[in-house]
NUVEXSE-101800 format. One record per residue (C-alpha): residue number from 1; residue in one letter; z, x, y. Coordinates in pm, 1 decimal. Each point is the difference from the previous one (the first is absolute). Last residue first. Layout:
BEGIN
<rec NUM,"A",<Z,X,Y>>
...
This chain:
BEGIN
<rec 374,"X",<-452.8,-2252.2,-34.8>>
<rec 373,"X",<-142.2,-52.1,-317.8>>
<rec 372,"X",<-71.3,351.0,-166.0>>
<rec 371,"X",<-366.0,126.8,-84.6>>
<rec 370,"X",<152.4,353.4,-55.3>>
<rec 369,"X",<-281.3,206.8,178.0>>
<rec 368,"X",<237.7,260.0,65.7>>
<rec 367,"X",<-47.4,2.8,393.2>>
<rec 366,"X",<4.0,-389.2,2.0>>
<rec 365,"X",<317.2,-5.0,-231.4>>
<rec 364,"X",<172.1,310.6,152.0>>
<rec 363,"X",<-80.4,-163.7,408.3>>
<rec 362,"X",<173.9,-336.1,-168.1>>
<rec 361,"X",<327.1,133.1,-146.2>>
<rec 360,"X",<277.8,208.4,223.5>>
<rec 359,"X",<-182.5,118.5,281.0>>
<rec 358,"X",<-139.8,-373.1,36.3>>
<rec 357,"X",<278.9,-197.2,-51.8>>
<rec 356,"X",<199.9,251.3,236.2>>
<rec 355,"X",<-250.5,-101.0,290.3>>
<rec 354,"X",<41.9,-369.4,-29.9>>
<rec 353,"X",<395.9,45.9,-60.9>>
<rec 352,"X",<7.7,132.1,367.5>>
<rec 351,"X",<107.4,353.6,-23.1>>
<rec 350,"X",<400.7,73.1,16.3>>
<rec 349,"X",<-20.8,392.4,74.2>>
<rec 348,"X",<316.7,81.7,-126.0>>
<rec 347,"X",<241.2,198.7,175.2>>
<rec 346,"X",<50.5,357.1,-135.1>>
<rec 345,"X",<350.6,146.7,-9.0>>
<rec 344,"X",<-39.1,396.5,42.9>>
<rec 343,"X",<51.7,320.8,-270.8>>
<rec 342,"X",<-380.9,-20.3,-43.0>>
<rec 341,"X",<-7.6,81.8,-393.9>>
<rec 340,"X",<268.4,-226.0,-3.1>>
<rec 339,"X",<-125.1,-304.9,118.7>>
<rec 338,"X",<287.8,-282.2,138.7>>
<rec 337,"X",<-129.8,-311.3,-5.4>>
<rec 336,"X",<-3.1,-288.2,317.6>>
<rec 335,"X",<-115.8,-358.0,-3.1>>
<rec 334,"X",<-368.2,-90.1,121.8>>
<rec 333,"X",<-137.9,-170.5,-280.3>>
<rec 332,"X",<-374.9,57.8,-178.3>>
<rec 331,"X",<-62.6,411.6,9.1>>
<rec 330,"X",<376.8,144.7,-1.9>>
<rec 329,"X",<161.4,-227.6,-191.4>>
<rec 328,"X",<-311.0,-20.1,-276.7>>
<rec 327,"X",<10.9,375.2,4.3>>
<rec 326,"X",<370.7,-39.6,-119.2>>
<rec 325,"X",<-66.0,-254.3,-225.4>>
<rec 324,"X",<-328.3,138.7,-188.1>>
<rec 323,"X",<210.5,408.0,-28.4>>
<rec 322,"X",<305.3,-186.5,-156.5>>
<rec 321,"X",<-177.5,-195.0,-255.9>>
<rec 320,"X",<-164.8,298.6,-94.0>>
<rec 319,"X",<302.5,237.0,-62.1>>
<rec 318,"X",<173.2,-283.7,-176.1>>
<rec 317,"X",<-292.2,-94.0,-254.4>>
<rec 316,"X",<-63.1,358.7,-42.7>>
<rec 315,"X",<346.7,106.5,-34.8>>
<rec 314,"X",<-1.2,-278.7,-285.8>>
<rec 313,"X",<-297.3,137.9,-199.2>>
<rec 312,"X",<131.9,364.8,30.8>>
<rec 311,"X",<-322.4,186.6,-6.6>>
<rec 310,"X",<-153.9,122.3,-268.8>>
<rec 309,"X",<-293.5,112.2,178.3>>
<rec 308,"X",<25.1,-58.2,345.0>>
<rec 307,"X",<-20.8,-330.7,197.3>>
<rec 306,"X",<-159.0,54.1,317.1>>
<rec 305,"X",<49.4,-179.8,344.6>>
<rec 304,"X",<-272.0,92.0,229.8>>
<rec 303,"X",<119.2,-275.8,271.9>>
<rec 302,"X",<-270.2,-208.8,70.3>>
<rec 301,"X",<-58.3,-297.5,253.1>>
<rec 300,"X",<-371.7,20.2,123.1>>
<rec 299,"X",<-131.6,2.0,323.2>>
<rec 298,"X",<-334.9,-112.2,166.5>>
<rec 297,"X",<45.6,-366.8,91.5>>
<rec 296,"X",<336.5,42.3,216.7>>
<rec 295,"X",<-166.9,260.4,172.5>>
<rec 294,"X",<98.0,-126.3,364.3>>
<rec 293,"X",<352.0,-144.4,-155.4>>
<rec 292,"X",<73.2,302.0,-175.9>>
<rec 291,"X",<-45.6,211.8,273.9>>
<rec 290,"X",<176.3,-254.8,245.5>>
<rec 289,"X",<278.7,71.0,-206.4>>
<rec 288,"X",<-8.5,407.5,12.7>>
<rec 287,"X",<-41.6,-63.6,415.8>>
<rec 286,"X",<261.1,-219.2,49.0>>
<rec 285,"X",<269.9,226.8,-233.5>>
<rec 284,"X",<-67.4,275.4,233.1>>
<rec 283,"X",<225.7,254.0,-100.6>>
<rec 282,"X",<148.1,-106.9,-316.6>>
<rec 281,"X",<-331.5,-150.9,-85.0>>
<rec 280,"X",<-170.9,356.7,-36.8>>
<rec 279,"X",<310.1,150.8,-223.9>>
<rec 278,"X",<-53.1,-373.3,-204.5>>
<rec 277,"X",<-336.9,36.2,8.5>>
<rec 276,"X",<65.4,383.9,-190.4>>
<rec 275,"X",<215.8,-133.1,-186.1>>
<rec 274,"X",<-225.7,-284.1,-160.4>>
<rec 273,"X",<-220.4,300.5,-101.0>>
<rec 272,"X",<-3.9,28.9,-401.7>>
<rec 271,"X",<-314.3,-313.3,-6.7>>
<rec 270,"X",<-57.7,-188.7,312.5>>
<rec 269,"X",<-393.4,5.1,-111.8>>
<rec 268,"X",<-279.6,19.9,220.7>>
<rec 267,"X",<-336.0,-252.9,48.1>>
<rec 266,"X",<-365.0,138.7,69.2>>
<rec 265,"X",<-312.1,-176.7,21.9>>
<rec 264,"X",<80.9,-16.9,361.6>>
<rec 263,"X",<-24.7,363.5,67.4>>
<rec 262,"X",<51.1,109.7,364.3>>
<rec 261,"X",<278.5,-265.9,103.7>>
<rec 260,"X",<217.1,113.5,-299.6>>
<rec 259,"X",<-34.5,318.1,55.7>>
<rec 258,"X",<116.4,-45.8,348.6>>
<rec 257,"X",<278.4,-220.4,-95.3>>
<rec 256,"X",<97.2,275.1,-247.7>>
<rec 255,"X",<58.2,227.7,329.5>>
<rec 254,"X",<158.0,-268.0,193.5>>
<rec 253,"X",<238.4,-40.4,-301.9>>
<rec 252,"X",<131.3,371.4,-21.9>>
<rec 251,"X",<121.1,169.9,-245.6>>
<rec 250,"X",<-145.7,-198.4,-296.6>>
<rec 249,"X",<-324.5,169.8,40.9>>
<rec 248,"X",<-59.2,65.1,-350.7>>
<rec 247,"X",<-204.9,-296.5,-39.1>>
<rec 246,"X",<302.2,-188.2,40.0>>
<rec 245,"X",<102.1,119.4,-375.4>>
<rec 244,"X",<-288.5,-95.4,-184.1>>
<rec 243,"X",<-336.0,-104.7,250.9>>
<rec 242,"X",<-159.1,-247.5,-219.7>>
<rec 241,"X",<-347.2,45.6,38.3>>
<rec 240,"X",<-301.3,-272.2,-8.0>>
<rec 239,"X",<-261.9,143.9,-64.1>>
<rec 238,"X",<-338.5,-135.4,229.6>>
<rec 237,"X",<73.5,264.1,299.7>>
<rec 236,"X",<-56.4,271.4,-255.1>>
<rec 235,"X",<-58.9,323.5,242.3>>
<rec 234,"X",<240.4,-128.9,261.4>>
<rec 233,"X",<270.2,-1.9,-253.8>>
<rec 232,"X",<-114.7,323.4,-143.0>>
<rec 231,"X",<41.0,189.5,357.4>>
<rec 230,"X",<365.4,-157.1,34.2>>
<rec 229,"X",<110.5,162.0,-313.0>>
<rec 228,"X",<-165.8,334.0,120.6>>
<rec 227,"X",<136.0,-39.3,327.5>>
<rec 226,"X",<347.8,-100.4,-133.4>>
<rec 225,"X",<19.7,271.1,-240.5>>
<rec 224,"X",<-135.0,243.9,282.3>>
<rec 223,"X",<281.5,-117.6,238.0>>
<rec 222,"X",<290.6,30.8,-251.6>>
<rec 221,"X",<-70.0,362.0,-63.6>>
<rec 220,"X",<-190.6,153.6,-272.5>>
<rec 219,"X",<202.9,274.6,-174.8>>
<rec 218,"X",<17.8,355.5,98.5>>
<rec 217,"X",<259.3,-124.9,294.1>>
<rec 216,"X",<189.9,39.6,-317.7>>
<rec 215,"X",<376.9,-14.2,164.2>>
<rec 214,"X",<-52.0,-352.8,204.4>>
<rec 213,"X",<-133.3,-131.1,-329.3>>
<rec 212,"X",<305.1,-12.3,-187.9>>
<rec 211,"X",<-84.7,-17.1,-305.2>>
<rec 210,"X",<128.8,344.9,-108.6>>
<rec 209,"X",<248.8,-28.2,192.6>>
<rec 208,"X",<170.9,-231.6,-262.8>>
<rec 207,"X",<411.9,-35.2,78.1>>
<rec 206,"X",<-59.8,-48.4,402.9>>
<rec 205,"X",<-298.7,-205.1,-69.3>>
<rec 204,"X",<230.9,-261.7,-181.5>>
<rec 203,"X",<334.5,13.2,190.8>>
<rec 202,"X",<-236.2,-42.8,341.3>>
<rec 201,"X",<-233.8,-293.7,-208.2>>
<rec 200,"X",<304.5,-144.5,-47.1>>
<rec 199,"X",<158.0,17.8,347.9>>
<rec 198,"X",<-280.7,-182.5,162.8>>
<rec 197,"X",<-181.4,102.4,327.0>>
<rec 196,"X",<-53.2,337.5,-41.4>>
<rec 195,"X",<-29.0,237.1,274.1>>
<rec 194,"X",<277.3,222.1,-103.8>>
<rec 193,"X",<-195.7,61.8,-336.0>>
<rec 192,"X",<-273.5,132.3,197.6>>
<rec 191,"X",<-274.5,-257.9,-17.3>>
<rec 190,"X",<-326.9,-3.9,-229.3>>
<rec 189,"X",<175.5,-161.9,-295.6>>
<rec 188,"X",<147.9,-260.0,232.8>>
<rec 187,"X",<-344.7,-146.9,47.4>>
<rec 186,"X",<44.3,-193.1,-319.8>>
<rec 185,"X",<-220.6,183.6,-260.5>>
<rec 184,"X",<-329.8,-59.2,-16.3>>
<rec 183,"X",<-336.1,-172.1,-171.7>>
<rec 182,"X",<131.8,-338.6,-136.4>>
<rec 181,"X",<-353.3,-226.9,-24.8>>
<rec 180,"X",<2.8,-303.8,-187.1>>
<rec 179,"X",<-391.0,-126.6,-89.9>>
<rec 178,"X",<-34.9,-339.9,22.7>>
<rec 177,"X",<-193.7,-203.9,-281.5>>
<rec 176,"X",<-346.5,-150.5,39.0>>
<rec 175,"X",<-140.2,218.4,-311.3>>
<rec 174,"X",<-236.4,86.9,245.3>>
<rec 173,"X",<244.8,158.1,245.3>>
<rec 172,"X",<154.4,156.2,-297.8>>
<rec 171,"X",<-372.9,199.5,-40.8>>
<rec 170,"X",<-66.4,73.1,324.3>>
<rec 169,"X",<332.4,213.8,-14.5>>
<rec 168,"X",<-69.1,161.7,-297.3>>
<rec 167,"X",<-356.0,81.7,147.1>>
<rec 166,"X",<146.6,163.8,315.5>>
<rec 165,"X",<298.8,167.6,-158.3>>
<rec 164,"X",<-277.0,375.3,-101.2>>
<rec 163,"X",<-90.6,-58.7,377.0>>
<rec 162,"X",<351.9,157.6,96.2>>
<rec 161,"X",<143.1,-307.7,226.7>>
<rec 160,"X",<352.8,65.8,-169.9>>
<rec 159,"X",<62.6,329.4,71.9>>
<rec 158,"X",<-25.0,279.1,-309.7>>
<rec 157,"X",<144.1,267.0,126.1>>
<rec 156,"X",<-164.5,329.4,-49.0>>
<rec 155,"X",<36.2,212.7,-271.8>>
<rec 154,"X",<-392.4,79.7,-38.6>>
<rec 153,"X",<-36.3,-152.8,-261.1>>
<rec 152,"X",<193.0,-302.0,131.2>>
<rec 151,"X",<336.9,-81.2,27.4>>
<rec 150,"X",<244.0,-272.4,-75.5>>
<rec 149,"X",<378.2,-1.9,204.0>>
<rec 148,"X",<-10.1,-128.2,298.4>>
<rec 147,"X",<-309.4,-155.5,99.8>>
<rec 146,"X",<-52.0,-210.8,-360.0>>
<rec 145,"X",<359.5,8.0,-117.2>>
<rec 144,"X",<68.3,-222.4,244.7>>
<rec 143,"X",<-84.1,-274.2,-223.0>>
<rec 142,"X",<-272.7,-238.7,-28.3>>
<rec 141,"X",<89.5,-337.1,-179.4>>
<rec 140,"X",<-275.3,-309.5,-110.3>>
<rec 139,"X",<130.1,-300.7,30.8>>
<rec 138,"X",<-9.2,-380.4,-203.0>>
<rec 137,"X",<-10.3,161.9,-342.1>>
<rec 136,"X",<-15.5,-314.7,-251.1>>
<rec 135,"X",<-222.5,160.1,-330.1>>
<rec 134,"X",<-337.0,-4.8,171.3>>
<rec 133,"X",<87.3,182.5,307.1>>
<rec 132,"X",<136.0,213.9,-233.5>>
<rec 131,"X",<-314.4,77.8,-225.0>>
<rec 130,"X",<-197.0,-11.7,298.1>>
<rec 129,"X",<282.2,287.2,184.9>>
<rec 128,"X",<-49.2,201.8,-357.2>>
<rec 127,"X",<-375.9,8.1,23.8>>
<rec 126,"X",<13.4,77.1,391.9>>
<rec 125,"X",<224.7,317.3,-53.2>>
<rec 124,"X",<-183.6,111.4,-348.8>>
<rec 123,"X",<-346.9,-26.4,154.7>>
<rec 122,"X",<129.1,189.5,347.6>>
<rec 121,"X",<146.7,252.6,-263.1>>
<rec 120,"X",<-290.4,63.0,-214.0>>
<rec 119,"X",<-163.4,133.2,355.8>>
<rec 118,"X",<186.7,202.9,38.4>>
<rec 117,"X",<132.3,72.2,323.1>>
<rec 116,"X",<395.9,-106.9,-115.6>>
<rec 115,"X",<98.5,91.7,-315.1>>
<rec 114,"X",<352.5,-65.2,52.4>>
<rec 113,"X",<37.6,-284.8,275.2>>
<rec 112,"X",<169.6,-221.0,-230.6>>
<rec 111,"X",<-71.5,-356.9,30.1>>
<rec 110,"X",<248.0,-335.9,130.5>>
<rec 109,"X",<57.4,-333.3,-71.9>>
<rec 108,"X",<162.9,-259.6,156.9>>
<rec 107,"X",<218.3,-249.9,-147.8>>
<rec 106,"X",<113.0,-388.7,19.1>>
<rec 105,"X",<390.0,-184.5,-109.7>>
<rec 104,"X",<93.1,-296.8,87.7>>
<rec 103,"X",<-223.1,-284.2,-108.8>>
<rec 102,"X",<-212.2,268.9,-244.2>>
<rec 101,"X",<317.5,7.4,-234.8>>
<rec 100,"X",<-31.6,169.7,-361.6>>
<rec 99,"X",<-342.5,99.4,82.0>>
<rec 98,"X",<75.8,184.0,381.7>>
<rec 97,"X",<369.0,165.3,-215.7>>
<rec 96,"X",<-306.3,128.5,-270.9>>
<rec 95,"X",<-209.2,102.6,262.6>>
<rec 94,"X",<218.2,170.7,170.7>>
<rec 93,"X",<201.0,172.2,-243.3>>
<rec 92,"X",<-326.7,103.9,-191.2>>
<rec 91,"X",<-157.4,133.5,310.2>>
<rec 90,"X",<268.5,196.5,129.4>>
<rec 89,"X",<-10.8,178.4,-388.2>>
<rec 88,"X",<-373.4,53.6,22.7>>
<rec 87,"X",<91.2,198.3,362.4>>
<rec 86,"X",<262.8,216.8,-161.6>>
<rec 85,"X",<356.4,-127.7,145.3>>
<rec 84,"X",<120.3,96.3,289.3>>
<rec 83,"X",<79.2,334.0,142.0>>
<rec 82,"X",<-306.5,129.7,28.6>>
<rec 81,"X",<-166.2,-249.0,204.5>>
<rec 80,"X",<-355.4,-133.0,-56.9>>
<rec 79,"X",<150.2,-422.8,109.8>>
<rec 78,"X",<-2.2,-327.4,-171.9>>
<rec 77,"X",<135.1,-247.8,293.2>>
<rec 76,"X",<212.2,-294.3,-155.1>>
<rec 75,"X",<-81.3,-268.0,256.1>>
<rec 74,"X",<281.3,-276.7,-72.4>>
<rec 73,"X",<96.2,-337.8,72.0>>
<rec 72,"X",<309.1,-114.3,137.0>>
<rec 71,"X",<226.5,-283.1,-30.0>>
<rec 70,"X",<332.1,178.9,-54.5>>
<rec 69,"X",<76.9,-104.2,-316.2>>
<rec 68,"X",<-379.2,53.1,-130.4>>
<rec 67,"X",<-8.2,339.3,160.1>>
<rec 66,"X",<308.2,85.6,-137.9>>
<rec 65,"X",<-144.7,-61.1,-354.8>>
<rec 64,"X",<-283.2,204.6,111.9>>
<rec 63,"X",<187.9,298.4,129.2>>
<rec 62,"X",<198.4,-26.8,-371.7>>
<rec 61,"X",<-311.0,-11.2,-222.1>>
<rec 60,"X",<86.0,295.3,-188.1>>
<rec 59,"X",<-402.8,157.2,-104.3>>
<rec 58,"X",<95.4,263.0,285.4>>
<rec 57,"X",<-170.5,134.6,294.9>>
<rec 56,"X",<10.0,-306.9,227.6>>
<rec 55,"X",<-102.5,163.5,284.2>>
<rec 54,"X",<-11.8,-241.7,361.9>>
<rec 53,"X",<-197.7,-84.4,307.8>>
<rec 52,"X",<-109.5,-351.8,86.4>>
<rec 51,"X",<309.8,-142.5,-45.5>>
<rec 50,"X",<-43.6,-374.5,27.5>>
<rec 49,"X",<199.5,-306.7,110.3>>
<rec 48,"X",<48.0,-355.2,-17.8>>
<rec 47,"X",<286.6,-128.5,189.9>>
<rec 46,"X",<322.7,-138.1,-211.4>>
<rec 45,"X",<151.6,265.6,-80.2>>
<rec 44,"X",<22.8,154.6,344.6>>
<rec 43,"X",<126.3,-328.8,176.2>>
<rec 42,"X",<322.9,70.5,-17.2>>
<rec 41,"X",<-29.8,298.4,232.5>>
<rec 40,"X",<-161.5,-210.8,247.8>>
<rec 39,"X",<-382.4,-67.7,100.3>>
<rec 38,"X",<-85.7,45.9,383.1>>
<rec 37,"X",<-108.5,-308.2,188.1>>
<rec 36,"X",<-336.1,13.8,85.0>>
<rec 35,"X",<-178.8,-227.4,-234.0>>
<rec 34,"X",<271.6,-265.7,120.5>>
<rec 33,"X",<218.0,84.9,221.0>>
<rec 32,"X",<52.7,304.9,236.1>>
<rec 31,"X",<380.7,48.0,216.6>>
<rec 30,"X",<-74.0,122.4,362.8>>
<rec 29,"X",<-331.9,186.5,174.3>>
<rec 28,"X",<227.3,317.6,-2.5>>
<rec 27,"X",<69.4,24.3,-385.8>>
<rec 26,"X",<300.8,-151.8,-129.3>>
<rec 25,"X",<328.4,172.4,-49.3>>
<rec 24,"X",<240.8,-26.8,-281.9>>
<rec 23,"X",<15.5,291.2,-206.2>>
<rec 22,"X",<175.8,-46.6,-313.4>>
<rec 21,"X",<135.5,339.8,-138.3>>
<rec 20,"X",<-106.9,232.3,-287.6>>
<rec 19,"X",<171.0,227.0,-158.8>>
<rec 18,"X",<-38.9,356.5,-182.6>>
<rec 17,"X",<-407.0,-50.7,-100.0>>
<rec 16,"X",<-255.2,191.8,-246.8>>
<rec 15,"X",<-347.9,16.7,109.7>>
<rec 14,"X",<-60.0,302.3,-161.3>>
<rec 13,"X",<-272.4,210.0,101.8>>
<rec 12,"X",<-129.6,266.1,-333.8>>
<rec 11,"X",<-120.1,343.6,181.5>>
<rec 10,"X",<-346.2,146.4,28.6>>
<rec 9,"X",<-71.7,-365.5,34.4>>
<rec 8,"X",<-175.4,-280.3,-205.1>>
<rec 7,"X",<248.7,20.7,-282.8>>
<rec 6,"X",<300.9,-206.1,90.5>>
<rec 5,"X",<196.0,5.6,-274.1>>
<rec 4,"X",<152.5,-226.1,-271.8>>
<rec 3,"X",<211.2,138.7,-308.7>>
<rec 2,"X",<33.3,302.6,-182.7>>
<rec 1,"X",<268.9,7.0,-283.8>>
């Protein structure tokens, strides 16, 4: 039966470790305490968390249970992608799983882009985001379907700062909810598959060149998806936008540092790219740390776990379990994994328990609107 992937990429990222070994060094300044003393291993049930990026495409309840063991909550992201469900079926998992259990588990919705231009389809758009504003929808989802895939009359790419988005945009901002933005494919997809940082998106491209990007230089390349994205945050400096998957620019932290400097209404996502940090920590583990550290008030843990239809209940419970601890190793204690998809050990980056409560819980609650006590 199908089970949990990783959906955000062209390729799922599993975050599946061989070993792990205790790492016992302190960071330069000497042993932290207090609010700066890095959590443990055992401490991961115990802390509250949130993932801020996941599909739960099935009426089974199995994520959520897991959730519930594993002291998360959940951000179940309705998304306009062919392979999942139909968009009213999304809807009635999420809202029915948000009903059952608002503590743990939240949703975003979504719209299709087909009709777009008319002018029945702005109406229909902003109708059905009131209707689930209304109903418990915390987020409104764009996918990278608009720039890479829809077209106009004319066959041209549709790029997210087209002026037909303008009003649907204005219109979430009003609604006081952020919109989450997910407009490319990891930068991999451009590269030469001997450029690659990460053996599964390698395997992945190397079996479907047809999305490679690299072969199509027909397509829009990374730097025009990032223009256009960044040209609509600077447009709507009062929405708040959820940058999904690093903002795309998970390849290099002083880039997304940049972006992150420019638009301060804007937060990103660690959803589907924890390899790629890893790959960047790996060779300067300093500067990936002090990364989080700097922007320790503008990132969100998420992991773009999905839980297919029909689904093996206990595979899901296993698979997700496993994906929270070993992301949990890597982000809040400094002991060493080994990550497949890199072929190398990866030392953890051990962030100060201050910084991890924030990734993990309070930056979702305020950005969500959640009214938590912190």
């Amino acid at each position: 039966m199908a089970g949990l992937f990783s959906m955000a990429a062209c390729t799922p990222t599993p975050s599946a470790e061989t070993g792990v070994a205790a790492d016992t060094s302190t960071e330069a300044a000497g042993p932290a305490t207090g609010d700066d003393a890095p959590y443990a291993m055992a401490d991961f049930a115990t802390v509250r968390k949130f993932d801020a990026h996941v599909h739960a495409n099935d009426a089974d309840t199995s994520m959520l249970q897991q959730a519930r063991a594993d002291n998360f909550e959940l951000l179940s992201i309705n998304v306009d992608y062919p392979d999942f469900p139909s968009l009213q079926h999304q809807r009635e998992i999420t809202l029915a799983q948000a009903k059952a259990d608002p503590a743990h588990f939240h949703w975003a919705a979504t719209f299709s882009m087909s009709g777009f231009g008319d002018k029945a389809w702005l109406q229909q758009v902003n109708a059905g985001l009131d209707r689930d504003v209304a109903e418990g929808a915390v987020a409104v989802k764009v996918w990278k379907n608009i720039g890479m895939v829809e077209k106009d009359a004319q066959g041209k790419a549709i790029m997210l700062d087209n002026p037909g988005l303008a009003p649907v945009a204005e219109h979430v901002r009003a609604l006081g909810v952020p919109l989450i933005a997910h407009q490319g494919e990891p930068y991999n997809c451009w590269l030469p598959l001997d450029k690659m940082t990460t053996n599964n998106d390698r395997e992945y491209f190397a079996k479907h060149p047809q999305y490679h990007m690299y072969l199509h230089p027909e397509q829009p390349s990374h730097a025009t998806l990032m223009a256009a994205r960044d040209r609509f945050v600077a447009a709507h400096p009062t929405l708040r936008v959820v940058g999904a998957h690093m903002a795309s620019l998970e390849y290099d932290v002083d880039v997304l540092a940049g972006f992150l400097d420019r638009f301060p209404n804007a937060t990103v996502d660690l959803a589907a790219r924890m390899s790629q940090v890893q790959y960047q920590s790996n060779a300067d583990r300093a500067k990936v740390r002090d990364f989080f550290i700097r922007y320790q008030d503008r990132l969100l843990y998420g992991t773009d776990l999905t839980q297919s239809p029909g689904a093996e209940p206990a595979q899901v419970k296993a698979e997700t379990h496993a994906v929270w601890q070993s992301d949990w190793r890597y982000l809040a204690t400094a002991e060493t994994q080994h990550v497949d998809v890199l072929e190398a050990d990866v030392q953890g980056l051990g962030l100060p328990r201050s910084v991890i409560d924030k990734v993990y819980y309070s930056n979702a609650v305020r950005e969500f609107n959640l009214q938590r006590a912190l």
